[in-house]
Backbone and ligand atoms as CSV (ligand in chain L), in Angstrom:
chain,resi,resn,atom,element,x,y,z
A,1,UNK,N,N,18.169,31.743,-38.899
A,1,UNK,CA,C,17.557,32.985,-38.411
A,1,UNK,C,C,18.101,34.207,-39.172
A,2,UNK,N,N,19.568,33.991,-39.681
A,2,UNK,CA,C,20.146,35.309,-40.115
A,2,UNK,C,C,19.526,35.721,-41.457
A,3,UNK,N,N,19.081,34.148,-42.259
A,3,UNK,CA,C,18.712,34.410,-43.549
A,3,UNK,C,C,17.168,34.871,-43.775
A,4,UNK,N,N,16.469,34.766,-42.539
A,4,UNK,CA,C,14.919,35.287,-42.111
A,4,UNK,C,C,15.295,36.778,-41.940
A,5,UNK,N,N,16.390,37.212,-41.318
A,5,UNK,CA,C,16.059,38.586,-40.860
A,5,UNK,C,C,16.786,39.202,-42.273
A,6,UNK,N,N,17.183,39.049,-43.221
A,6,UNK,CA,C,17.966,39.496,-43.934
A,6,UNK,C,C,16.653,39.597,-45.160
A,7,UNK,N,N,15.698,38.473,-45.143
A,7,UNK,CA,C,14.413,38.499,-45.713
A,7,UNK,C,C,13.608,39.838,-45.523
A,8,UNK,N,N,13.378,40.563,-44.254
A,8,UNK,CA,C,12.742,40.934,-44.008
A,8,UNK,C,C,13.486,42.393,-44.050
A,9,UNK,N,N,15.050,42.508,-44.489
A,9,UNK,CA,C,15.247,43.547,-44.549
A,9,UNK,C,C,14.884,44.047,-46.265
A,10,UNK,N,N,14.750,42.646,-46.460
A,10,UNK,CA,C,15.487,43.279,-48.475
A,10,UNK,C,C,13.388,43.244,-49.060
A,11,UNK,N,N,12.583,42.818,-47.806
A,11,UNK,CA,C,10.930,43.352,-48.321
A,11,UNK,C,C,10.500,44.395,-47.565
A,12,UNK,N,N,11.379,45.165,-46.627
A,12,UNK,CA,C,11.425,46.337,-45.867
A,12,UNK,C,C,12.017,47.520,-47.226
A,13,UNK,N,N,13.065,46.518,-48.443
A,13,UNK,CA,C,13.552,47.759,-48.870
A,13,UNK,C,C,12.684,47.861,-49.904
A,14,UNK,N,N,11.939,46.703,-50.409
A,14,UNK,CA,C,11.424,46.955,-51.827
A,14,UNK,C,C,9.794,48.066,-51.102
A,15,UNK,N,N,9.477,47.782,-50.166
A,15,UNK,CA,C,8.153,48.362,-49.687
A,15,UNK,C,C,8.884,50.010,-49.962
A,16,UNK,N,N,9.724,50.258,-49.203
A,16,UNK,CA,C,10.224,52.138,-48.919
A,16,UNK,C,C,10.402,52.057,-50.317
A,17,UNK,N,N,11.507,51.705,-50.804
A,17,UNK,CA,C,12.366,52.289,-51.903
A,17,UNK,C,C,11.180,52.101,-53.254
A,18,UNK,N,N,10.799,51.328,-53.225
A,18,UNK,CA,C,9.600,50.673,-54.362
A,18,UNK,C,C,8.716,51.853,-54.221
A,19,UNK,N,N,8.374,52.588,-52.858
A,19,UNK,CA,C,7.095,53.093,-52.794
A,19,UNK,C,C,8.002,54.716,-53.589
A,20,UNK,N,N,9.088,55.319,-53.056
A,20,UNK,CA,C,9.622,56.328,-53.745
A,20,UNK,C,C,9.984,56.731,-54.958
A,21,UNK,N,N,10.510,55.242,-55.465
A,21,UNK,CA,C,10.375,55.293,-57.162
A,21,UNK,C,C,9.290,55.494,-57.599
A,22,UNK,N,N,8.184,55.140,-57.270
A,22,UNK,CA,C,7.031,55.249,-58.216
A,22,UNK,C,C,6.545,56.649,-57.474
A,23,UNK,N,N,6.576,57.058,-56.223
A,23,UNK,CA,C,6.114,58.816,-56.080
A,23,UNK,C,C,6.904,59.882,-57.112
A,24,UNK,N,N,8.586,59.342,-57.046
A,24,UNK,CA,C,9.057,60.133,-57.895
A,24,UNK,C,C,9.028,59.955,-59.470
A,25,UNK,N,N,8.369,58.760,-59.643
A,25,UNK,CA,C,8.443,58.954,-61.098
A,25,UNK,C,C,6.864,59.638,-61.499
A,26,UNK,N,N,6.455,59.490,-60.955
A,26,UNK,CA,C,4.547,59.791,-60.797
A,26,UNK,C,C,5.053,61.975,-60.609
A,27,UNK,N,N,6.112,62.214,-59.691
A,27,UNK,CA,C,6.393,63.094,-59.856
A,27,UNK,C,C,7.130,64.111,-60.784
A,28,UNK,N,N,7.434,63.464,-61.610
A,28,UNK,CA,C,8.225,63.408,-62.927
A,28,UNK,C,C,6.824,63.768,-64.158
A,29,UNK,N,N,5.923,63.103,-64.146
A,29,UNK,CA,C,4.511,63.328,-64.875
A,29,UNK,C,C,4.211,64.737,-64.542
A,30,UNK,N,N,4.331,65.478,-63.292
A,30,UNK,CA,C,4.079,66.689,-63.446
A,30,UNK,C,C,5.322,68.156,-63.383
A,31,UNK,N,N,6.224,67.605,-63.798
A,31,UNK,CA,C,7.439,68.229,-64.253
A,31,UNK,C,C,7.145,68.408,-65.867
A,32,UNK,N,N,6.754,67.149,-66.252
A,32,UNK,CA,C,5.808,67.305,-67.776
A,32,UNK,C,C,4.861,67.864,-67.913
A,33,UNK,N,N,4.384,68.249,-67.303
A,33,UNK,CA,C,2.669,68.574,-67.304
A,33,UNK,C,C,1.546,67.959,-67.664
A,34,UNK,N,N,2.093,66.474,-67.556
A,34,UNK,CA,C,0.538,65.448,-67.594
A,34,UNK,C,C,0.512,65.331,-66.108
A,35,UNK,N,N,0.537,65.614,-64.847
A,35,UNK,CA,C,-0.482,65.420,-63.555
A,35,UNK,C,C,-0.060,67.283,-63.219
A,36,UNK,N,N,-1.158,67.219,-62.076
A,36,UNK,CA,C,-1.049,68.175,-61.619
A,36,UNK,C,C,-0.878,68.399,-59.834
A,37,UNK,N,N,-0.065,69.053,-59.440
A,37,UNK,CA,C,0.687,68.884,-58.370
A,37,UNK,C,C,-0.245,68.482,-57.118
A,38,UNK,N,N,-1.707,68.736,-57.376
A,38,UNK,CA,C,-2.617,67.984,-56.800
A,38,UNK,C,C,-2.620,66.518,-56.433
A,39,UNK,N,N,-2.530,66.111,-57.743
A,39,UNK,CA,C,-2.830,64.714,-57.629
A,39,UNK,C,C,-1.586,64.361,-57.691
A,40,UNK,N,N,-0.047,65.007,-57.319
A,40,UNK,CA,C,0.794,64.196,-56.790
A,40,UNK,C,C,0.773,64.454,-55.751
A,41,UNK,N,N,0.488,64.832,-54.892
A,41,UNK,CA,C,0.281,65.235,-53.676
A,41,UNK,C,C,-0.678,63.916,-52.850
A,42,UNK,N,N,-1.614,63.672,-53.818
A,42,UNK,CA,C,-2.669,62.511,-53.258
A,42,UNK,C,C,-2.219,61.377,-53.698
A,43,UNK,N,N,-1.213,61.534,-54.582
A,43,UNK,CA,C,-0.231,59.959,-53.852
A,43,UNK,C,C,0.764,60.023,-53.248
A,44,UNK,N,N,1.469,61.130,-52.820
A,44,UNK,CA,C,2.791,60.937,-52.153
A,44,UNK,C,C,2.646,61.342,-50.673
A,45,UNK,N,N,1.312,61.787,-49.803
A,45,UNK,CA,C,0.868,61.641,-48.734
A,45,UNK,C,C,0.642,60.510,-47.890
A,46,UNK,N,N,-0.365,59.762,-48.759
A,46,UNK,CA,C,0.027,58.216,-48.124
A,46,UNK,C,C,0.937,57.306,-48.514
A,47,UNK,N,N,1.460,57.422,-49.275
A,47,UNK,CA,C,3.134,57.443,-49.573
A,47,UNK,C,C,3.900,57.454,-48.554
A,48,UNK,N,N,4.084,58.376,-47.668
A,48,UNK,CA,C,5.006,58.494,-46.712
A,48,UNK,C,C,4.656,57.251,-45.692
A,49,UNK,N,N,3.139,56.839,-45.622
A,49,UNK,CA,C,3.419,55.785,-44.486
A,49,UNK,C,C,3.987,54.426,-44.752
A,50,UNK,N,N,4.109,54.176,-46.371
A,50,UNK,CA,C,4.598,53.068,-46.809
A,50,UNK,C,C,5.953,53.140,-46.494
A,51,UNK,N,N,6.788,54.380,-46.856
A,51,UNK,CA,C,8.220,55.071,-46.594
A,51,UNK,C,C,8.772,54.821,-45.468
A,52,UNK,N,N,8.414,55.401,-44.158
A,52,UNK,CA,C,8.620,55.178,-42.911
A,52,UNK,C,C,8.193,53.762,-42.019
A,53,UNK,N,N,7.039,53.435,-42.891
A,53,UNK,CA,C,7.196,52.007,-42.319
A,53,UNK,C,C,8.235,50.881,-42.298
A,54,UNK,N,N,8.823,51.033,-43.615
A,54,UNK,CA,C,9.761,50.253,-44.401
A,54,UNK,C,C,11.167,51.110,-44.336
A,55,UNK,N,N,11.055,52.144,-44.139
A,55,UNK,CA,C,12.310,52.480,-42.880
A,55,UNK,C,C,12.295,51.793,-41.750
A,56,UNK,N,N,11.469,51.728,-40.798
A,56,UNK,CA,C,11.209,50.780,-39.736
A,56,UNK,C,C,12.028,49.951,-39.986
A,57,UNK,N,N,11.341,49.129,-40.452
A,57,UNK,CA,C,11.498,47.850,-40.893
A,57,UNK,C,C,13.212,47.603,-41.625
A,58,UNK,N,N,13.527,48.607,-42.223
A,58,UNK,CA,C,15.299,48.170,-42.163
A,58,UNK,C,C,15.943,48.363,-41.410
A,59,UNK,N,N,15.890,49.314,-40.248
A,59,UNK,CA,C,16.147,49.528,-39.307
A,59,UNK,C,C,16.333,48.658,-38.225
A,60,UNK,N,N,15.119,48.158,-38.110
A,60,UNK,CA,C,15.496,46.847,-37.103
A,60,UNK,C,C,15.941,45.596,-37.355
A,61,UNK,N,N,14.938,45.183,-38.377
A,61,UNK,CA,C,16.022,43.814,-39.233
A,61,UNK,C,C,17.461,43.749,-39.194
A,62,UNK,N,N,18.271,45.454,-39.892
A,62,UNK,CA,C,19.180,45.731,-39.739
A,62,UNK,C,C,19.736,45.510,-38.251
A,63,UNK,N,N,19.402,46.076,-37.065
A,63,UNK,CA,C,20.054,45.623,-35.794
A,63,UNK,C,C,20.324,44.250,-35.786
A,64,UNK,N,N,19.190,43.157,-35.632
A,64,UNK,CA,C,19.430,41.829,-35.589
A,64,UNK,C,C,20.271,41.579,-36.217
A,65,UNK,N,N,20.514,41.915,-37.693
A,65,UNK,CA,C,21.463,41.016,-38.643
A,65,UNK,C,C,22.562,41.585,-38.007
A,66,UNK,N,N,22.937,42.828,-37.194
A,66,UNK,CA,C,24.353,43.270,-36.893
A,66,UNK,C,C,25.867,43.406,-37.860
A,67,UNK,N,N,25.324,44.621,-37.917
A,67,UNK,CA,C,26.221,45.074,-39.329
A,67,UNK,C,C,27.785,44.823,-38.296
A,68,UNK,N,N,29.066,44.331,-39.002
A,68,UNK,CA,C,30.086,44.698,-38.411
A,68,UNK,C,C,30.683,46.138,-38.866
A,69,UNK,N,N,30.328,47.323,-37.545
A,69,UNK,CA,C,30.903,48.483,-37.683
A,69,UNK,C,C,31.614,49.339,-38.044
A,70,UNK,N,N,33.197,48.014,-37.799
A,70,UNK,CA,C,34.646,48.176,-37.779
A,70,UNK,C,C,35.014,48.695,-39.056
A,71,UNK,N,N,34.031,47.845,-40.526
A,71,UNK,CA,C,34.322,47.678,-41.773
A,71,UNK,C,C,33.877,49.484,-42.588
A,72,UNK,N,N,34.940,50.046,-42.974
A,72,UNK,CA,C,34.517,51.440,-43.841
A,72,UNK,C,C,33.118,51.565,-44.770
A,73,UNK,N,N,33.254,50.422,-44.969
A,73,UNK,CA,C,31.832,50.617,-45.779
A,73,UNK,C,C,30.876,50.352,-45.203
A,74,UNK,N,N,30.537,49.948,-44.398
A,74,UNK,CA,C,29.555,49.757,-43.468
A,74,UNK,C,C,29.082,50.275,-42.333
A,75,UNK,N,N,30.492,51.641,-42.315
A,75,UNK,CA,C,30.161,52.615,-41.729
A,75,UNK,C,C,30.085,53.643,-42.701
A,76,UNK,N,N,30.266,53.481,-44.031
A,76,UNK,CA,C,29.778,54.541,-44.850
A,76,UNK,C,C,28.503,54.237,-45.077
A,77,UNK,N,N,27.557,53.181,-45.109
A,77,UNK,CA,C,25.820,53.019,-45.417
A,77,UNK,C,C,25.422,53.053,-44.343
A,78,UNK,N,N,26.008,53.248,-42.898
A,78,UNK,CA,C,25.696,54.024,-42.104
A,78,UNK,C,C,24.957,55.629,-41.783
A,79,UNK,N,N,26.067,55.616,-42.455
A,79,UNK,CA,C,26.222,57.853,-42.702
A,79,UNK,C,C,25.201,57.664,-43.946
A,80,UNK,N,N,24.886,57.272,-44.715
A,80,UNK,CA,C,23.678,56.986,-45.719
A,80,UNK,C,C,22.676,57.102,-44.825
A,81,UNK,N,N,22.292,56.064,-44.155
A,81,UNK,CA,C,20.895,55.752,-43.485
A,81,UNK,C,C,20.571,56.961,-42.661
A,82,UNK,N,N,21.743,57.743,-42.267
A,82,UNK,CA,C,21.427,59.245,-41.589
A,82,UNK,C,C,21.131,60.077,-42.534
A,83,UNK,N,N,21.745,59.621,-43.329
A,83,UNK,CA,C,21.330,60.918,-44.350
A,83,UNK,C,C,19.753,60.618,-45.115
A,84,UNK,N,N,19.513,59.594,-45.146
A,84,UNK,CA,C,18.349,59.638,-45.693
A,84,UNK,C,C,17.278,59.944,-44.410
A,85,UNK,N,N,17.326,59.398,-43.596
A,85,UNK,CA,C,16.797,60.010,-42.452
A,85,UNK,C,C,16.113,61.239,-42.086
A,86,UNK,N,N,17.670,61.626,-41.750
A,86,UNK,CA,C,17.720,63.267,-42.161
A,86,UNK,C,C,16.463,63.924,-43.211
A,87,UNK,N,N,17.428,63.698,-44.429
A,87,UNK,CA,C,16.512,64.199,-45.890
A,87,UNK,C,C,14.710,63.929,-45.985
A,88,UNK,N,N,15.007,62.707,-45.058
A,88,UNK,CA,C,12.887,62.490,-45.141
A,88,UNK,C,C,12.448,63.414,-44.507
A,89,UNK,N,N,13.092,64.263,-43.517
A,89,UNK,CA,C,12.667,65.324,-42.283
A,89,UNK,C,C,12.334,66.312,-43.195
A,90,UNK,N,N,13.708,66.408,-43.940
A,90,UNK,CA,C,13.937,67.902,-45.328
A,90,UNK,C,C,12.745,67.703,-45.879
A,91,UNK,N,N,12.110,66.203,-46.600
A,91,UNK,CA,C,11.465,66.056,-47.256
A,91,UNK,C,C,10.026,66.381,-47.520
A,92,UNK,N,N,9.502,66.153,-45.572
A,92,UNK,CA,C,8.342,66.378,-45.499
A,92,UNK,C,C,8.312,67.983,-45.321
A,93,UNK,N,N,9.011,68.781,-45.259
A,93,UNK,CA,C,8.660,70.062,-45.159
A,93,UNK,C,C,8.578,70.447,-47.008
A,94,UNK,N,N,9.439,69.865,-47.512
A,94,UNK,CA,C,9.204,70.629,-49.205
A,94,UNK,C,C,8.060,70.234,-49.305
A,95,UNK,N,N,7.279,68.797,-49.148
A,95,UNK,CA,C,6.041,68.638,-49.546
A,95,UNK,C,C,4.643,69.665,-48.857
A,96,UNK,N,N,5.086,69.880,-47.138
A,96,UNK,CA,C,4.512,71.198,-46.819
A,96,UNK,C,C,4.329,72.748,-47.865
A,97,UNK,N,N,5.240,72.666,-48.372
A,97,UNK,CA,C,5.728,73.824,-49.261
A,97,UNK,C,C,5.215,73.661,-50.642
A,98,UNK,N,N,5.103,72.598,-51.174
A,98,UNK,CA,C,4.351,72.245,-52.004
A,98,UNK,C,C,2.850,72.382,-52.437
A,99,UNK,N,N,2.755,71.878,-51.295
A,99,UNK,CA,C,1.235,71.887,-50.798
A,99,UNK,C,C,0.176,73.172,-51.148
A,100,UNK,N,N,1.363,74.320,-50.086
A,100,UNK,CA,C,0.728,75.740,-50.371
A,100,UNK,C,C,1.137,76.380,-52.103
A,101,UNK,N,N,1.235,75.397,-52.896
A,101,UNK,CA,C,1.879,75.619,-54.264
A,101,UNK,C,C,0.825,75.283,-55.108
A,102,UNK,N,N,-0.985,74.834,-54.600
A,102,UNK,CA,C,-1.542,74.263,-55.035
A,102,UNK,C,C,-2.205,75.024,-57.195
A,103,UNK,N,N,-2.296,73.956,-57.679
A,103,UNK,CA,C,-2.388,74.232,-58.447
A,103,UNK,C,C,-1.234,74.821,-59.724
A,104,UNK,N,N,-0.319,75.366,-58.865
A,104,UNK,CA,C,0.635,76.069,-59.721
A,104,UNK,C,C,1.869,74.693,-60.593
A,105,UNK,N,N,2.110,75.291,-61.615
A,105,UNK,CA,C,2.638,74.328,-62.743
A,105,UNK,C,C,4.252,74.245,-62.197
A,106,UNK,N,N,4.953,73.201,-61.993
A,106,UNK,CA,C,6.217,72.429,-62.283
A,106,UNK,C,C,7.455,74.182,-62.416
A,107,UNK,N,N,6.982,74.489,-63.796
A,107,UNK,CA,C,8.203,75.606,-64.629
A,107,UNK,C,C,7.770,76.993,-63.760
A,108,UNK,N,N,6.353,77.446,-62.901
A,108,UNK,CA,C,6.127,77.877,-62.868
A,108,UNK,C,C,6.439,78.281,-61.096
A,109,UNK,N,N,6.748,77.015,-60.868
A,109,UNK,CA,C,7.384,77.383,-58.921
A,109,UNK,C,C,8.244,77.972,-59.174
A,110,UNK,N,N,7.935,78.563,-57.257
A,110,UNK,CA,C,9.510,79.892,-57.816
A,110,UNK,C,C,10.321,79.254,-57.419
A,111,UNK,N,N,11.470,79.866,-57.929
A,111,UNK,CA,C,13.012,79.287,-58.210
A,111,UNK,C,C,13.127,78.541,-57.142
A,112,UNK,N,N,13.265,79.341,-55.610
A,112,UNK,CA,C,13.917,78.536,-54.484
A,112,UNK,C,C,13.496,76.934,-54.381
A,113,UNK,N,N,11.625,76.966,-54.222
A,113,UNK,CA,C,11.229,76.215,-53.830
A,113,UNK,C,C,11.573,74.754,-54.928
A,114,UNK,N,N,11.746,75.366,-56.220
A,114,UNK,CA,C,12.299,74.492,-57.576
A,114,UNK,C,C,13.463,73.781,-56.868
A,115,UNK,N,N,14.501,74.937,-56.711
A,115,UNK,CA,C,15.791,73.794,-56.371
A,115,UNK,C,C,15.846,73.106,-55.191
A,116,UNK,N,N,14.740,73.731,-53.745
A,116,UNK,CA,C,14.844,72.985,-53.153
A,116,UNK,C,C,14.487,71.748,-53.406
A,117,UNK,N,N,13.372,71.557,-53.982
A,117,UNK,CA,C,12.870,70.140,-54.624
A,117,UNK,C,C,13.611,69.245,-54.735
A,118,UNK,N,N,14.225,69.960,-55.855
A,118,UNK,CA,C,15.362,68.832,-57.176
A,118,UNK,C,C,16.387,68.563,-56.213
A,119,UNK,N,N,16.939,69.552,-55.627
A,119,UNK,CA,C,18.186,68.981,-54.817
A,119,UNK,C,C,17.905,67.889,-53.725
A,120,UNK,N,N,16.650,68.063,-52.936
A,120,UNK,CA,C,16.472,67.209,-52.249
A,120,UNK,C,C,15.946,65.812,-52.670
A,121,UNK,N,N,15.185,65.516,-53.632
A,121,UNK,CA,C,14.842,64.403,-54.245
A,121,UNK,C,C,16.283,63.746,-55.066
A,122,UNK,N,N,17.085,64.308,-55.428
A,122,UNK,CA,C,18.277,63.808,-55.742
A,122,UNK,C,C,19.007,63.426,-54.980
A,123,UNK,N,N,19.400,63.624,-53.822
A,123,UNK,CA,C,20.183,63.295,-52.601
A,123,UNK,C,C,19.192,62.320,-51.695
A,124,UNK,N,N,18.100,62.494,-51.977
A,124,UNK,CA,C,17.125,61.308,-51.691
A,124,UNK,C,C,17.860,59.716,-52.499
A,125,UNK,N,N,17.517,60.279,-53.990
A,125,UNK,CA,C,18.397,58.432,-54.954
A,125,UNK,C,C,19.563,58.246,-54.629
A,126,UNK,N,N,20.727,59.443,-54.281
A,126,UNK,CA,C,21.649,59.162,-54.495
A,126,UNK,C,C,22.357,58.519,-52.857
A,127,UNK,N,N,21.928,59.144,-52.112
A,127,UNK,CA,C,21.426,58.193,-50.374
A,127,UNK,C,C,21.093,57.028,-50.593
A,128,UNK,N,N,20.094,56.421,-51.107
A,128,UNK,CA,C,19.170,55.332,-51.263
A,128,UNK,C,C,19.817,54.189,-52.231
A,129,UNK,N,N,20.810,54.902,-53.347
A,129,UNK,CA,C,21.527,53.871,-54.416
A,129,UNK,C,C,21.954,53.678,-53.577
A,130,UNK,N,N,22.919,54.526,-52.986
A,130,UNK,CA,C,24.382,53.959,-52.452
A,130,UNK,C,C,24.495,52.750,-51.454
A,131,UNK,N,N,23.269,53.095,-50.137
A,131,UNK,CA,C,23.146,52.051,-49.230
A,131,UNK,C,C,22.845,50.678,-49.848
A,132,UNK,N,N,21.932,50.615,-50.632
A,132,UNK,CA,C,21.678,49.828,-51.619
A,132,UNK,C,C,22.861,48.819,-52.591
A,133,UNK,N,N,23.793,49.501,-52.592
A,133,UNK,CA,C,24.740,49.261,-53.560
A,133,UNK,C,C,25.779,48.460,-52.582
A,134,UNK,N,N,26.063,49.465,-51.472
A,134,UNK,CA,C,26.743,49.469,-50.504
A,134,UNK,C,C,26.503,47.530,-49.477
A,135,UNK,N,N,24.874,47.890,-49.496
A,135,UNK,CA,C,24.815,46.210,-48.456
A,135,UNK,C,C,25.180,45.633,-49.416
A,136,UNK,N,N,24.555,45.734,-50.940
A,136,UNK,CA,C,24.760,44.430,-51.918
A,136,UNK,C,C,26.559,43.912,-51.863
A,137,UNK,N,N,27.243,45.000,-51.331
A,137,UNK,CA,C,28.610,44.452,-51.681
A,137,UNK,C,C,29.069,43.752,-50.338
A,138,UNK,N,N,28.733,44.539,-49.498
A,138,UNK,CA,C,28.989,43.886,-47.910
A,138,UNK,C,C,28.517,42.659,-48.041
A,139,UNK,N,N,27.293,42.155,-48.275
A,139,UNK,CA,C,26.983,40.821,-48.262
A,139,UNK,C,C,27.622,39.639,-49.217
A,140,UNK,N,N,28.004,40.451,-50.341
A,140,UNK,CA,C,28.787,39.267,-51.104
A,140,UNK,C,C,30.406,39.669,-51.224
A,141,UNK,N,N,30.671,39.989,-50.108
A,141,UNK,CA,C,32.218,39.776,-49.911
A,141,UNK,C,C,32.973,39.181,-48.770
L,1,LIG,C1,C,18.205,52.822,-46.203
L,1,LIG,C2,C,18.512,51.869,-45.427
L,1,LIG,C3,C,19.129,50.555,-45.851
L,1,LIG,C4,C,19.293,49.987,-47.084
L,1,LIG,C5,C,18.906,50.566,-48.428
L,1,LIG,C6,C,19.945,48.712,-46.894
L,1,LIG,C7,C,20.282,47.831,-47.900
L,1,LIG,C8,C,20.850,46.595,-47.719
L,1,LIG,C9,C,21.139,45.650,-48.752
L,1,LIG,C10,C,20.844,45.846,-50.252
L,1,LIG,C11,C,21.696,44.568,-48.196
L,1,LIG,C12,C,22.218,43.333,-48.922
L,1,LIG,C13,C,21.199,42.234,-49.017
L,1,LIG,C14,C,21.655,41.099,-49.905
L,1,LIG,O1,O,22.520,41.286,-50.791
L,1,LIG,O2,O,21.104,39.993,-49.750
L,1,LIG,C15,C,21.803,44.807,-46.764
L,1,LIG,C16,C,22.343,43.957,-45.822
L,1,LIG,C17,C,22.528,44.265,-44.503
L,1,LIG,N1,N,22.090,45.417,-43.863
L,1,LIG,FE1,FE,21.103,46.948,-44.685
L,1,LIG,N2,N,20.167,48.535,-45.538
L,1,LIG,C18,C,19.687,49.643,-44.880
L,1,LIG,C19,C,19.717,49.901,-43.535
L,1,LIG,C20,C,20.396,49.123,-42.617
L,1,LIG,C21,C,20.563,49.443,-41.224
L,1,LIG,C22,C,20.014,50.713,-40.559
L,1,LIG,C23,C,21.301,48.433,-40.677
L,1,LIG,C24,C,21.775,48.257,-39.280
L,1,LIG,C25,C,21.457,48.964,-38.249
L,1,LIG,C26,C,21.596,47.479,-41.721
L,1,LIG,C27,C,22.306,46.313,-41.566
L,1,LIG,C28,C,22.512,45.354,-42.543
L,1,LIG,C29,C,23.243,44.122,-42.335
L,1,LIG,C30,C,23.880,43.681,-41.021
L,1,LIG,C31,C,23.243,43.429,-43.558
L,1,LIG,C32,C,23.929,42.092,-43.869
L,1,LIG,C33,C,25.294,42.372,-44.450
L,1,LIG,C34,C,26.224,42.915,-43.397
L,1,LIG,O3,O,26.713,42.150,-42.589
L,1,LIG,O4,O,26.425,44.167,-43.383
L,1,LIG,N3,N,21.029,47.934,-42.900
L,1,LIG,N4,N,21.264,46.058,-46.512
């Protein structure tokens, strides 16, 4: 049973994490100026339900498998999973903010809304490696 629910956490992660790499790299095309913030917008909308689903979905898998608590690192991909949490909340408001950005070019947002971006999509990977990094070691030690 443990190796079923542990299944269903690691196609819970490729669904979220799979679906963010490719919004953010698709978002990266209009940092270049081959898309336009339009049409990242019309993929990273239904985007989010792939995201949160597959949050779900580690979430509970995660309960069943029952992380042991006690262990520092496993209460540090803990404080991860809040933080990404968290940051998806941050997240959907920059894309609000975005939104009303229609048309306007990458170099051409104003500053704030720029760094809010970058900072938050970075603390997005760097949340997302770590837990990532973090179970891979819990499980093989
Ligand atoms: C962003 C969220 C998460 C990511 C990226 C993530 C990632 C991973 C990875 C990569 C593994 C190792 C799989 C393997 O090597 O076969 C793992 C195992 C595991 N995860 Fe998660 N996980 C997340 C959320 C959670 C949550 C919320 C819980 C618990 C409430 C949890 C509990 C576990 C448990 C119990 C294991 C088995 C290893 C252990 O005993 O800690 N995970 N996770």
């Amino acid at each position: 049973m443990y190796k079923t629910f542990l299944f269903i956490h690691l196609i819970s992660l490729i669904v979220a994490y799979g679906t963010i790499v490719f919004v953010d790299f698709y978002g990266f095309f209009w940092a270049l100026g081959k898309r336009t913030n339009e049409q990242v917008m019309q993929v990273s909308s239904p985007a989010q339900i792939l995201i949160w689903s597959g949050l779900t979905g580690l979430v509970v898998s995660g309960i069943v498998l029952g992380p042991n608590l006690s262990r520092p690192l496993t209460q540090l991909k803990m404080v991860l999973v809040v933080i990404i949490f968290i940051n998806g909340i941050n997240l959907h408001f920059v894309q609000k903010a975005l939104k009303q950005n229609k048309g306007v070019s990458f170099q051409k947002l104003n500053k704030k809304l720029l760094f809010w971006s970058v900072a938050s999509l970075t603390l997005s990977q760097l949340a997302w490696l770590g837990a990532i990094i973090a179970g891979f070691i819990i499980t093989n030690s």
